[in-house]
Structure formats: structure tokens, C-alpha cells
N, C-alpha and C positions, 0 to 999 in steps of 0.2 A: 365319743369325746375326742377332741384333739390339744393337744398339748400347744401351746404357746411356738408360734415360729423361728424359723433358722436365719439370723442374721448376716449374710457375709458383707464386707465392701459397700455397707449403706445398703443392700438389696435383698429383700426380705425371699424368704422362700418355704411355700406351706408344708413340703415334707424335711425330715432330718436325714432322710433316706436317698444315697446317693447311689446310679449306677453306673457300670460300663457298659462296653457295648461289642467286644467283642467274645471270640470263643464258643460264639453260638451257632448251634447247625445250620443255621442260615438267615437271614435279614428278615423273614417274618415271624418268627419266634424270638427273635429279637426284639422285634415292634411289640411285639405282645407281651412279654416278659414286662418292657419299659412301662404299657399301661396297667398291669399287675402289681407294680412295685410301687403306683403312686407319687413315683421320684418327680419330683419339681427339678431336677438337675442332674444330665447327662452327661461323662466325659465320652469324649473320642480321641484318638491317638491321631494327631496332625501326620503324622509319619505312614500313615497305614490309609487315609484318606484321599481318594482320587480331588484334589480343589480343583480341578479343570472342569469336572464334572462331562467330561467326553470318553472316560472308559468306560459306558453302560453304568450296569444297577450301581448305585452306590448305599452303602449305609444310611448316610444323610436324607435318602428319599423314605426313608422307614421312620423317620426323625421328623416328630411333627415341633417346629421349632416356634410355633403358638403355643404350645404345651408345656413345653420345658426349654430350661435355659442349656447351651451346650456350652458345655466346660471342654475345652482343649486339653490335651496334654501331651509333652514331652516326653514320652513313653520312648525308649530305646535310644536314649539320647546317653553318652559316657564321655560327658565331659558341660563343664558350662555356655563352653561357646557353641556345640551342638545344640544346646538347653535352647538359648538365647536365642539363636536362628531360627531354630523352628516354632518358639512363638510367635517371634516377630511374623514367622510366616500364616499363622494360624489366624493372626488379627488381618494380615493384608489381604487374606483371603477371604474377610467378613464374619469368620468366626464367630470371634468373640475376643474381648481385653479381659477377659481374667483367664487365668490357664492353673491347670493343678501341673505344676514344677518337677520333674523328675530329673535327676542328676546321679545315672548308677554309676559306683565304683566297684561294685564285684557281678559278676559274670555269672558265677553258678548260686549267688545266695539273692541277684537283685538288691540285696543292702545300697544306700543313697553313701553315695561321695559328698561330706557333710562341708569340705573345704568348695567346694566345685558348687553345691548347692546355694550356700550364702552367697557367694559372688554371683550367681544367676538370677538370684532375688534383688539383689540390691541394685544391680542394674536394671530387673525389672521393673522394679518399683519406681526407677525416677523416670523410666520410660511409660509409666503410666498405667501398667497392667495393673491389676487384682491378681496379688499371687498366692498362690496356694501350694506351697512347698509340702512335700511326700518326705518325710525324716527317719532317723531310725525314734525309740522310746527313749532318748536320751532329755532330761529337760535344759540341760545347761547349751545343747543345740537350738532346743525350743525355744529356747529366752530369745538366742541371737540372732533367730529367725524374727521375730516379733519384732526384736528391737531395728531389726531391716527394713520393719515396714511390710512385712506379711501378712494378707487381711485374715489367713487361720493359716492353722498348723495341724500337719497333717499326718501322727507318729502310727508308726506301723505296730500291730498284737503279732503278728505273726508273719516269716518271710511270704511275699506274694504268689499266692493261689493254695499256698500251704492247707485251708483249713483247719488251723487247728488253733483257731479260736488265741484267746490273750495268753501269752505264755509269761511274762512280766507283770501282773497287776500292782505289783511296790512301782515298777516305775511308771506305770500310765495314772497311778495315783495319784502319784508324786506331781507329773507334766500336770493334770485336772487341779490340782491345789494351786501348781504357779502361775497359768496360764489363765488368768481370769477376764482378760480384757480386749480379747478375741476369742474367736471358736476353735475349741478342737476338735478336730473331725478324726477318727479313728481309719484308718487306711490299710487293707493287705491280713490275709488270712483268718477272718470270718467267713467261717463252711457251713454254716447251719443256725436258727433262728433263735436259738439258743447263746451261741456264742453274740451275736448282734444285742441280742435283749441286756447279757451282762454289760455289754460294753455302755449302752444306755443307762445300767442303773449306776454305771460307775460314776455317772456324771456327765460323759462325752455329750456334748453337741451335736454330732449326727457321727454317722458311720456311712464311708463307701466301700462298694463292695461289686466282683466283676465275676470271678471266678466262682463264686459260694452259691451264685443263682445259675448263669450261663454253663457252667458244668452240672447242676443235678440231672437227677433223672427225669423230672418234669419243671423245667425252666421257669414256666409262668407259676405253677401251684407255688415253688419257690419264692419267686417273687414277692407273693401275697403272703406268704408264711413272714418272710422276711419284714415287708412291710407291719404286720401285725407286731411284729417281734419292737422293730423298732421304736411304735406307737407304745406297749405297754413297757418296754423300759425304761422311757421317760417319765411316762406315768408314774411310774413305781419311786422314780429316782425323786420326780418331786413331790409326792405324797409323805416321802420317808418310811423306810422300813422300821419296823421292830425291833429292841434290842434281841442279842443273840443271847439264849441262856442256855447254864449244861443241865437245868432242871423243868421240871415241866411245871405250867402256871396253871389252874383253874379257868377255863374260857370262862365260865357262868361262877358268878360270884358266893360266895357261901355264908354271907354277915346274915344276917335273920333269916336261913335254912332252921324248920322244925324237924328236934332230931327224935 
């Protein structure tokens, strides 16, 4: 079974399952991982990426770009006009016009500078990009984000690479209740297939993820765990669960049981 598609920016895409692409032992576990995970959409860090394509191997040749869309991003950027540049550079290099937005304000937690990030959006936006802002779990950020012009929003469960799954569910509840008329894609500290599947049943729109795959101990088996994970989250989220009781019900019904 597959779940209904991921929407962003008018352009449809058949996984909700987004990945990275770095952190990995090397560029063909990489490739492999990418075709395990299923992802219809890859980021790469504009800043870590040879565009000249004249220092040898690069990432980009493991990257079958008939396969999947490459989503850019601003990774290492601490400030907005860093932000800004290196999109701009990431389209003149034939990228891609949408980019996932990062804008960090702290050093050792990676948390997004939320003043720095609106100003990068907003400028993106009338420049034309498909943005896709990296936030913290705040929704009164999320709204401002939207109302920028953000084709999703993109709130972190947990500081990046963390693993440790949703540590705020009141606030990512919160963001999924207000944020109904773009996608929210869950971003940063999903460790395991578990944590991805909850984040699906909460409602989310798809989940990226770089560290949770690219660090296990087998990358690709990873990948497919993940992918599986994200597929019956959604499943789950739209089917509806069961209420929760503190008593137990009869599966099998007992009205004309002969006693």
C-alpha cells in the first residue's frame, strides 16, 4: 500500500521520506542508502559541494538526479546573508530553486536564529526560491514562517544528529494543529524507525532525516527500516487509531455467547 503523496511548492513527490547525504563512510553507501530509503528528495549542503565539479569524486556523481529531486541547503551558514549567498549560489550552479533554509544562531546546540531565518525567507521568497526553513518547535515562529511565504516548515523533535527522537510532542502538536495549509516536515533528531514512525502518526507530513540512517551500524538496512517506518506512520495516522482505555475491552463480542 502507499499513502497519498507529498506536496511541496506545486510539486508532487512519492516518498514523505526525506534524506541527507552526508556522514557516510563514503559516496557508495551513500548511493545505496539513498536507494534503500526510497526518498524522492535529497538534500546536500551547497557549502560542502565541489560546483566546479574539477576536484574528482564528488557526491553529486553517486546522485542519480533522474531519481530524485536535490534539495540544497544552507547548512553551516550563521547568519542570513551567509543564508542568502549560498542559495543564491546553489541555483546558479544549476541545483535547484528550492533549498531547505538554515540560519544557526548557536554553535554547540545548532538551534536556528529564528530573527536571521525570517529575513532569509522572505528575501527568498520574492527571489523566487521554494523555501523550506529548518525552525526550532515553536508554532508562533511557524505561523511567521508561512505567512513569509514558506512552501513548508520545517520544526526540529530534537537538537541535530541527537537521536533522540520527539522530546516536545505538546509543541509539535501544537505546530500540526496550526499549520494546516502547507507541509510540515519534521527535521533533526530521528535515531531509529521508531522515533520516524511516531513522528508520522502525529500527523507530520514527511520527516528528514541524515544522521539516524548515515550513522547506524548498517546504513542501507537503516534506510529500509526507516522508509518502512515512515510508510506505516502515515498509514496508521490516516486510518485513525483506537481510543486509549485504562481497562480492557472484549476483542470477540459476548451478546448471544451460550453460557
Amino acid at each position: 500500500m502507499k499513502t497519498d503523496a507529498l506536496t511541496i511548492g506545486g510539486r508532487t513527490y512519492a516518498s514523505r521520506l526525506i534524506v541527507g547525504t552526508g556522514k557516510y563512510p563514503n559516496f557508495e553507501m551513500m548511493r545505496r542508502a539513498i536507494e534503500a530509503s526510497g526518498a524522492a528528495m535529497v538534500t546536500v549542503a551547497v557549502r560542502r559541494v565541489d560546483l566546479s565539479r574539477r576536484g574528482g569524486e564528488s557526491l553529486l556523481d553517486f546522485i542519480d538526479a533522474k531519481a530524485v529531486t536535490l534539495l540544497p541547503n544552507t547548512a553551516g551558514c550563521y547568519n542570513a546573508e551567509e543564508a542568502i549567498r549560498t542559495a543564491r549560489l546553489g541555483r546558479e550552479a544549476g541545483l535547484s530553486d528550492l533549498v531547505k533554509l538554515e540560519v544557526i544562531g548557536d554553535e554547540k546546540t545548532l538551534f536556528p536564529d529564528n530573527e536571521g531565518l525570517l529575513l532569509a525567507t522572505r528575501t527568498l521568497v520574492k527571489e523566487g526560491f521554494v523555501v523550506l526553513p529548518y525552525t526550532n518547535d515553536d508554532v508562533v515562529v511557524a505561523r511567521r514562517l508561512r505567512d513569509a511565504g514558506a512552501a513548508a516548515v520545517m520544526p526540529l523533535a530534537a537538537p541535530i544528529g541527537s537521536g533522540l527522537g520527539v522530546q516536545n510532542e505538546v509543541n509539535m502538536r501544537i505546530i500540526l494543529e496550526a499549520i494546516r495549509d502547507i507541509p510540515v516536515i519534521v527535521d533533526a533528531g530521528v535515531g531509529t524507525a521508531s522515533d520516524a514512525a511516531r513522528v508520522m502518526e502525529l500527523g507530520a507530513d514527511g520527516v528528514l532525516m541524515n544522521t539516524g540512517i548515515a550513522g547506524a551500524g548498517d546504513p542501507v538496512k537503516m534506510a529500509h527500516a526507516m522508509r518502512c517506518a515512515v510508510e506505516a506512520g502515515r498509514l496508521a495516522f490516516e486510518a485513525g487509531r483506537i481510543p486509549r482505555k485504562l481497562y480492557a475491552t472484549a476483542s470477540s463480542p459476548i451478546e448471544g455467547v451460550i453460557r
